[in-house]
BASESE-866327 format. One record per residue (C-alpha): residue in one letter; x, y, z. Coordinates in Angstrom, 1 decimal, always signed. Layout:
 aa     c1     c2     c3
  A      X      Y      Z
...
This chain:
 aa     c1     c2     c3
  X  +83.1 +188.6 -139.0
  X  +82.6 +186.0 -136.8
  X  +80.4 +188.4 -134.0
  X  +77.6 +188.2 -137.2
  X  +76.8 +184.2 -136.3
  X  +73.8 +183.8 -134.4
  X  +74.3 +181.9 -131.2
  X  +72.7 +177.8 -131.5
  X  +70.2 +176.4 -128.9
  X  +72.7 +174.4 -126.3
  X  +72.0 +170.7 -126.7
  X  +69.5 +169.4 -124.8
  X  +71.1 +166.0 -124.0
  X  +74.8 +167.4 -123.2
  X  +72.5 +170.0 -120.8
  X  +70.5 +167.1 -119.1
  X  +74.4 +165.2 -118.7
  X  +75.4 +168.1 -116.9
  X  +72.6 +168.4 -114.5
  X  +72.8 +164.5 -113.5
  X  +76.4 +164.9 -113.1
  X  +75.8 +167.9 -110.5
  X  +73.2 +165.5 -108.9
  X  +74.7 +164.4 -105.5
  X  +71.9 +161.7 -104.5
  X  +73.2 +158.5 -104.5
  X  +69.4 +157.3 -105.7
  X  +69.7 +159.4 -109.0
  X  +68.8 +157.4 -112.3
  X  +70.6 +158.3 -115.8
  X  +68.0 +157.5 -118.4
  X  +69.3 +159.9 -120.9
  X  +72.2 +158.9 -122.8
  X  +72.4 +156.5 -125.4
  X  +75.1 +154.3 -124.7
  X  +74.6 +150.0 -123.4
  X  +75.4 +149.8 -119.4
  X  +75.8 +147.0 -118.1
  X  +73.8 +145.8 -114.6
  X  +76.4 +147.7 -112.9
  X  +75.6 +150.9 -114.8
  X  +79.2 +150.7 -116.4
  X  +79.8 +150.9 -120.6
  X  +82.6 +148.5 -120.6
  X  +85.0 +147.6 -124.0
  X  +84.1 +144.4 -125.3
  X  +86.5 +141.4 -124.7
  X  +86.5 +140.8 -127.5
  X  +87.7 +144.6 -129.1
  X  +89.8 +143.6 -126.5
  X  +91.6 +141.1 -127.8
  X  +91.8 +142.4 -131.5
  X  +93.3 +146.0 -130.3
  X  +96.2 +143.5 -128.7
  X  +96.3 +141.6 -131.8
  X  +96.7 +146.0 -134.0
  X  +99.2 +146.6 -131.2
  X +101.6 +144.1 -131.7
  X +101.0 +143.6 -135.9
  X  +99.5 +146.9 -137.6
  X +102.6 +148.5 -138.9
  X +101.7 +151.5 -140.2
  X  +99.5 +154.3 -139.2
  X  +99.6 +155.7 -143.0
  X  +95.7 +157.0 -144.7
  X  +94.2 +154.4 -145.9
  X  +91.9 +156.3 -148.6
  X  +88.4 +157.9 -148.3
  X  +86.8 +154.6 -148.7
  X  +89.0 +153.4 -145.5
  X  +89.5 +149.9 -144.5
  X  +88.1 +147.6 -147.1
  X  +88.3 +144.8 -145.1
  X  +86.1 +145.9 -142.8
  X  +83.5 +146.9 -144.9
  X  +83.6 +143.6 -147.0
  X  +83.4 +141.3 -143.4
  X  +80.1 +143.2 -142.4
  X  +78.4 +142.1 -146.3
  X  +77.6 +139.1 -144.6
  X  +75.8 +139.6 -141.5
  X  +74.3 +143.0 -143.0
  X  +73.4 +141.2 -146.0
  X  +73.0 +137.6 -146.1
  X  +75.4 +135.0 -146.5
  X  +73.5 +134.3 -150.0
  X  +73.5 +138.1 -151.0
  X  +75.1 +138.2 -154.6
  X  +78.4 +140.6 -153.8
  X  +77.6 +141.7 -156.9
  X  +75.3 +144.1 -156.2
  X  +76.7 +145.8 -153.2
  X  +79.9 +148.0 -152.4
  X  +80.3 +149.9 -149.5
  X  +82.8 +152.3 -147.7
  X  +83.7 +153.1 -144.1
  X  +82.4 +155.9 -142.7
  X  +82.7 +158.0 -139.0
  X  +80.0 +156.3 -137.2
  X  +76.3 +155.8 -138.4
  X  +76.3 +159.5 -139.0
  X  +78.9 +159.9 -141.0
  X  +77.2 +157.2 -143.2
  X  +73.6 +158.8 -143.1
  X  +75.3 +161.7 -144.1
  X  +77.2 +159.9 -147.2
  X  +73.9 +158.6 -148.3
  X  +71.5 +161.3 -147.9
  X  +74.3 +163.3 -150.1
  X  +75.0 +160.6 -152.5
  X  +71.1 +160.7 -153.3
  X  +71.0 +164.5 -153.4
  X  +73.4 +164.1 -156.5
  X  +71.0 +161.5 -157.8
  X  +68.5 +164.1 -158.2
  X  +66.5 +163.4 -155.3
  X  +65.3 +166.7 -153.5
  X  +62.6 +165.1 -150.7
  X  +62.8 +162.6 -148.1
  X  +60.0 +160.7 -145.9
  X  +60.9 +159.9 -142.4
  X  +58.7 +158.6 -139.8
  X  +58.4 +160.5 -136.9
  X  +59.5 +161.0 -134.2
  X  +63.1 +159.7 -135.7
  X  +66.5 +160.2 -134.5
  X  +67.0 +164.2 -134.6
  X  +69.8 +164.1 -136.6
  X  +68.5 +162.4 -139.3
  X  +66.5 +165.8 -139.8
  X  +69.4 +167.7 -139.4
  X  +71.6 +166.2 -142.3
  X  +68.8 +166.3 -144.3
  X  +68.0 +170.1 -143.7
  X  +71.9 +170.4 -144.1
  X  +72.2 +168.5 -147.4
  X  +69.1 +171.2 -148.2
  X  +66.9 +168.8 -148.9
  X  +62.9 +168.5 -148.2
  X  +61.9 +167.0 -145.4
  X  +58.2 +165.0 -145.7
  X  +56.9 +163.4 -142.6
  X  +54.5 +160.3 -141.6
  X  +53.5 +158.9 -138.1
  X  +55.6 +156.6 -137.3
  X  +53.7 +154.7 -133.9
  X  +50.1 +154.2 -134.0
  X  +47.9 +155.0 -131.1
  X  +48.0 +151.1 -130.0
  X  +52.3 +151.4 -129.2
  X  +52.9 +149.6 -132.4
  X  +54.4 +150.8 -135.6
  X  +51.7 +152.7 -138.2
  X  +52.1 +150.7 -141.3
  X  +48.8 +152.6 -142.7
  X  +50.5 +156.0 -141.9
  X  +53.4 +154.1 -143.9
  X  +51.4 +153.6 -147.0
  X  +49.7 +156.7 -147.0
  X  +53.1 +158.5 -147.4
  X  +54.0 +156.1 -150.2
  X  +50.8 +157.0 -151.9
  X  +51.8 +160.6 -152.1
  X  +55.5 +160.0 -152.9
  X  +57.3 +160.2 -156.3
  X  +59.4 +157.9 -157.9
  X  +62.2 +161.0 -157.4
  X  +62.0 +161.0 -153.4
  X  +63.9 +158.6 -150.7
  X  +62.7 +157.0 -148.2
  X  +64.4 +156.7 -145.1
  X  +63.5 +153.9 -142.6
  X  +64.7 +152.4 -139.3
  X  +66.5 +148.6 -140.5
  X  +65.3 +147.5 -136.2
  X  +65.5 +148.5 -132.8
  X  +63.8 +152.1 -133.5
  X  +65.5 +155.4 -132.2
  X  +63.8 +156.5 -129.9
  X  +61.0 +154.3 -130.2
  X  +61.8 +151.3 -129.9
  X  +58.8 +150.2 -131.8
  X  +59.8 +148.4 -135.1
  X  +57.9 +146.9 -138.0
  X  +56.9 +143.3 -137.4
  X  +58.3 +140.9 -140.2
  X  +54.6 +140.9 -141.8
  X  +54.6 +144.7 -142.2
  X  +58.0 +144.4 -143.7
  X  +56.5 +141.8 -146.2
  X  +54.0 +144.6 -147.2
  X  +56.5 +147.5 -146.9
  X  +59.0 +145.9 -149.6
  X  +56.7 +145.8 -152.8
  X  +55.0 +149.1 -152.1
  X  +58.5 +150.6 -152.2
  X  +59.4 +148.9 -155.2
  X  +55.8 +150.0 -157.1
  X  +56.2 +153.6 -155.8
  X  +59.5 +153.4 -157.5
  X  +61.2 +155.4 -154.4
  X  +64.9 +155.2 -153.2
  X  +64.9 +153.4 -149.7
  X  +67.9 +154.1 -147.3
  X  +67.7 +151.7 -144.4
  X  +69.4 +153.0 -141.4
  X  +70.8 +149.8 -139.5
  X  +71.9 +151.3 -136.4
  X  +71.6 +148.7 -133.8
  X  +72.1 +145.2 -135.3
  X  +71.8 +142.5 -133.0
  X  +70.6 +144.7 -129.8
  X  +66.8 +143.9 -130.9
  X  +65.8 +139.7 -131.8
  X  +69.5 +138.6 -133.3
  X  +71.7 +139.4 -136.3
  X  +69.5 +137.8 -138.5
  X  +65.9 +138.9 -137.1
  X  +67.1 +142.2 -137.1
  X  +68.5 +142.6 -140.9
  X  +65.1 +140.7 -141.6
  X  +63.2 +144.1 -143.5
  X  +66.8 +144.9 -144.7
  X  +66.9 +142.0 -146.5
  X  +63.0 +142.1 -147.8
  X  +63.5 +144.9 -149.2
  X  +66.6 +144.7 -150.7
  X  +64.9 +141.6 -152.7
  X  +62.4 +144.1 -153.9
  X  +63.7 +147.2 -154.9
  X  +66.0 +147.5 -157.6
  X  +68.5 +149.9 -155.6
  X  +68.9 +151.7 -152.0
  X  +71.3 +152.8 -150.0
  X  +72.1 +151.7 -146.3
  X  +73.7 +153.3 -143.6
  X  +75.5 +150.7 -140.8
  X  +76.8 +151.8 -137.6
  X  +79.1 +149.4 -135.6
  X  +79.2 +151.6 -132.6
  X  +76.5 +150.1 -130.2
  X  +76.8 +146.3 -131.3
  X  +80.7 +146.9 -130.8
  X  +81.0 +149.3 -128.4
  X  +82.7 +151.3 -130.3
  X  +81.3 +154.6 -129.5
  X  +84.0 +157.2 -129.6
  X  +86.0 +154.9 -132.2
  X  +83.0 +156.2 -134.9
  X  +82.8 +153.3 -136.6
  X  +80.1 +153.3 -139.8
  X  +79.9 +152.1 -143.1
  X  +78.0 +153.1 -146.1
  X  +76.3 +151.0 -149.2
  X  +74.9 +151.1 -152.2
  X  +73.3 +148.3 -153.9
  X  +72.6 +148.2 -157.1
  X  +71.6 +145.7 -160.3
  X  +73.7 +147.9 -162.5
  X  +77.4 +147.4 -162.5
  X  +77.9 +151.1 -163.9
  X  +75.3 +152.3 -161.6
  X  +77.2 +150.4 -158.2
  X  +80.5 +152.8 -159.4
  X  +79.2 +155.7 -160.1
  X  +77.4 +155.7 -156.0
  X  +81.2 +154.5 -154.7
  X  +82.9 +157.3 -156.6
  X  +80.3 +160.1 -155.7
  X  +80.7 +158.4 -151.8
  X  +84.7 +159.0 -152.3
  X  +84.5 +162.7 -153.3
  X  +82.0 +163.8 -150.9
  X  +84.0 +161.7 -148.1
  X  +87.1 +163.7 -149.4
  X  +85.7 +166.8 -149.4
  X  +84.2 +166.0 -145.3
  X  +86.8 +164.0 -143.4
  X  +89.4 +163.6 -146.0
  X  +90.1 +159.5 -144.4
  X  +87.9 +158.0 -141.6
  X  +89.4 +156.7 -138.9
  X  +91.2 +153.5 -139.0
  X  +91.1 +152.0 -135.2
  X  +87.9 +150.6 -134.5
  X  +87.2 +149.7 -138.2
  X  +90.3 +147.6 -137.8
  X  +89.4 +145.9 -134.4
  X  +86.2 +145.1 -136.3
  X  +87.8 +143.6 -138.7
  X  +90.1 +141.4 -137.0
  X  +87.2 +140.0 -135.0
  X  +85.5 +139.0 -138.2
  X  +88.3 +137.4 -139.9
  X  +88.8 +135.2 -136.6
  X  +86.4 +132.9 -135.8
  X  +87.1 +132.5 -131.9
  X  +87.0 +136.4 -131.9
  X  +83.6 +136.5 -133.8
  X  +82.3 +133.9 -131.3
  X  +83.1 +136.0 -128.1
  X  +81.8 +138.8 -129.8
  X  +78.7 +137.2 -130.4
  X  +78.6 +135.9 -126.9
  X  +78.7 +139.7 -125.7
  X  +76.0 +140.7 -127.7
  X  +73.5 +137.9 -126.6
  X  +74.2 +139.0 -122.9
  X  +73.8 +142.6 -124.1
  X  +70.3 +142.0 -126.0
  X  +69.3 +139.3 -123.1
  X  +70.1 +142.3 -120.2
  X  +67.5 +144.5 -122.1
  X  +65.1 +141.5 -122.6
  X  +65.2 +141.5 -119.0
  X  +64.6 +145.0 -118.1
  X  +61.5 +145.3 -120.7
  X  +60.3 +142.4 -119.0
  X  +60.4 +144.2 -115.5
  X  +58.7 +146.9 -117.1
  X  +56.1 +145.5 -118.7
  X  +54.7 +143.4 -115.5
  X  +54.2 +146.5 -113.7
  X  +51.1 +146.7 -115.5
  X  +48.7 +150.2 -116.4
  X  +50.8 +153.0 -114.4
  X  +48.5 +155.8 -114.7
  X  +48.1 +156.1 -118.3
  X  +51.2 +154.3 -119.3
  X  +50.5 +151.3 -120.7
  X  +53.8 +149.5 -119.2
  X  +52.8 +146.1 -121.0
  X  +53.5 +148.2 -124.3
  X  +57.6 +148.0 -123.5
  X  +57.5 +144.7 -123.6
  X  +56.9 +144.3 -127.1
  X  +59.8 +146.6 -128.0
  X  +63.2 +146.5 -129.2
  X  +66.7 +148.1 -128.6
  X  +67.8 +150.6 -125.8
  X  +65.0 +153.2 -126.5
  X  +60.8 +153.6 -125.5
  X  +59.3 +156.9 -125.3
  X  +57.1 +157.4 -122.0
  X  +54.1 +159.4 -122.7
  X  +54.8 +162.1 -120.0
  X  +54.2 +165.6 -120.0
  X  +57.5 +168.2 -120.0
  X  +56.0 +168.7 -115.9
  X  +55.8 +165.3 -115.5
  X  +59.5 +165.1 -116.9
  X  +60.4 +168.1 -114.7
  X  +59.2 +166.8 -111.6
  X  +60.2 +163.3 -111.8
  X  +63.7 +164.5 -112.1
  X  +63.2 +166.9 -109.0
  X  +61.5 +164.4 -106.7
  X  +63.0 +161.5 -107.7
  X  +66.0 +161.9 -109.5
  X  +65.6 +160.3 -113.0
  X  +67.0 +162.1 -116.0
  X  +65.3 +161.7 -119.8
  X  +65.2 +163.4 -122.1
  X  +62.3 +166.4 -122.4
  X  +60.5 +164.1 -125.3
  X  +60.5 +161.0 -123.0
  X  +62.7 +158.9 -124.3
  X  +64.1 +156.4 -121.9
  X  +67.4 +154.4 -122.4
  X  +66.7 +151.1 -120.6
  X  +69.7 +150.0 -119.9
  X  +70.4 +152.7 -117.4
  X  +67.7 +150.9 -115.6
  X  +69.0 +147.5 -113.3
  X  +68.1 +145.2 -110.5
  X  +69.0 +147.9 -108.3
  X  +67.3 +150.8 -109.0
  X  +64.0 +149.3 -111.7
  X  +61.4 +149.5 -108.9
  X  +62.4 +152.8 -107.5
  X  +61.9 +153.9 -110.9
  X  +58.9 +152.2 -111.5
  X  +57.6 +154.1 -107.8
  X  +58.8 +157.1 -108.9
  X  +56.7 +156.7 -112.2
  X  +53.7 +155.7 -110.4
  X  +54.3 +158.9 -108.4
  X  +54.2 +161.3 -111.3
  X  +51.9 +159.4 -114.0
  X  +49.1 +159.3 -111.7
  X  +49.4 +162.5 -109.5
């Protein structure tokens, strides 16, 4: 039976790992994946995981299933810092989940049983977003997300809202926009949050990257303004960039609610479909999370890491943005960005040819990861820009 599948389009990311990897210049540039490096072009642990996998090794005695809802503790220390310290608990419950995915995939299914059967997404969006809505068998409605000016398209926004039913979701980007990295400015969120309460709509926030765009707090700010406007949403969390906790899969889904009976019903649906996916999620990196939370020397270091982290790609947009017009790439744009991703406005030859010539790697759409970008090689890749932009 299994010679009746139809073979799947490879990839294009693992594809464009395998051709840098076969790259023997020293001078080549990985702009593809999506993972922090540090100056040194390195993805390091955190210290401070660090310290709280020494603190599991010698006290976690027992490696038994936790439950589909996995490691409470963890998912009650993030309420918090995703929330507000003045959130009413109330409202909210959550459950782990494998990775940001996992907990898109939670919520996007939790709605389907809600009745919803559409969802608006900006675009372009992460590409698995569409993918686990197309998998759920949902409709997918798209909007623009980035005006012409480099800055998000609240108008294209509203104009979806205007044609939405009080049945649909809408999915939005909490900060730091994959693969953007343009977000809603704090006064666009203030105009955002009431629309979606009018239209009536289910919001899921995606809050992916947490602390890699302004701060905690800046970056939970249209979380927040929405959550004090709409009656219910969902939100998906992913620890595994502001952690590092990439292969650990490290995600948490919630539901907020002003109805008690409502908040249980979401956690119960959450637990069977979780059953029904991955059985338990994984307990490790949900557990180093939550020992760092529960410790306040632990939560400082961490903290500490991520300011370096979000101050490193402070740095690099600011490299990029004083190289001026390059071509027609407004480079000034970047600098008003957030989070590891900006989109180049390059043609697939362009792409093709700056990888040939010069040896930088991104992906076909032109999405950059900045942080693959250092002191070391930032102005041979802003040369080798020039080279192609204006040729």
């Amino acid at each position: 039976m299994l010679e009746n599948l139809a073979p799947q389009p490879a990839d294009a990311l693992l594809a464009l790992i395998k051709l840098h990897n076969a790259d023997p210049r020293d001078t080549k540039i990985d702009l593809g994946v999506g993972v922090y490096r540090t100056a040194d072009g390195a993805t390091p642990v955190f210290k401070a995981i660090k310290a709280a996998e020494a603190k599991l090794l010698n006290e976690q005695d027992s490696k038994a299933y936790l439950g589909p809802e996995g490691d409470m503790g963890f998912v009650n220390a993030l309420i918090p810092y995703v929330f507000g310290a003045d959130f009413d608990a109330a409202k909210v419950d959550g459950m782990q989940a494998p990775g940001g995915t996992g907990a898109v995939r939670l919520a996007i299914e939790v709605a389907q049983r809600t009745g919803v059967k559409r969802v608006w997404m900006g675009t372009p969006s992460w590409p698995n977003h569409a993918q686990i809505v197309a998998a759920a068998g949902l409709e997918l409605k798209t909007f623009k997300h980035t005006a012409a000016d480099g800055t998000a398209d609240l108008a294209a926004l509203k104009a979806a809202l205007e044609e939405a039913e009080a049945s649909d979701l809408v999915l939005l980007h909490g900060c730091c926009h994959n693969p953007t990295g343009v977000d809603y400015t704090p006064a666009q969120w203030d105009e955002i949050a009431p629309l979606l309460a009018a239209k009536g709509v289910l919001p899921l926030i995606d809050l992916a990257y947490q602390g890699l765009g302004e701060g905690m707090e800046a970056d939970a700010y249209g979380l927040r303004k929405v959550l004090a406007a709409v009656p219910e949403a969902l939100v998906a969390y992913s620890c595994d960039k502001n952690f590092g906790l990439y292969r650990d899969r490290v995600g948490a889904f919630y539901a907020v609610t002003a109805d008690k009976d409502a908040l249980a019903k979401a956690m119960s649906n959450g637990a069977t479909i979780a059953r029904a996916s991955w059985s338990m999620p994984p307990d490790h990196g949900a557990a180093a999370v939550r020992l760092i939370l529960s410790d306040a020397e632990l939560t400082k270091m961490w903290l500490a890491e991520l300011d370096e982290m979000r101050d490193r790609m402070r740095w690099v947009r600011d490299q990029l943005a004083a190289a001026g017009q390059v071509g027609p790439i407004a480079m000034d744009v970047l600098g008003t960005q957030n989070g590891l991703f900006s989109m180049l406005p390059l043609s697939p030859e362009q792409i093709l040819t700056i990888r040939e010539r010069h040896g930088v790697y991104m992906a076909g759409t032109g999405r950059i990861n900045i942080a693959g970008l250092t002191t070391g090689n930032i102005g041979q890749f802003i040369e080798a820009l020039r080279d192609v932009a204006t040729a």
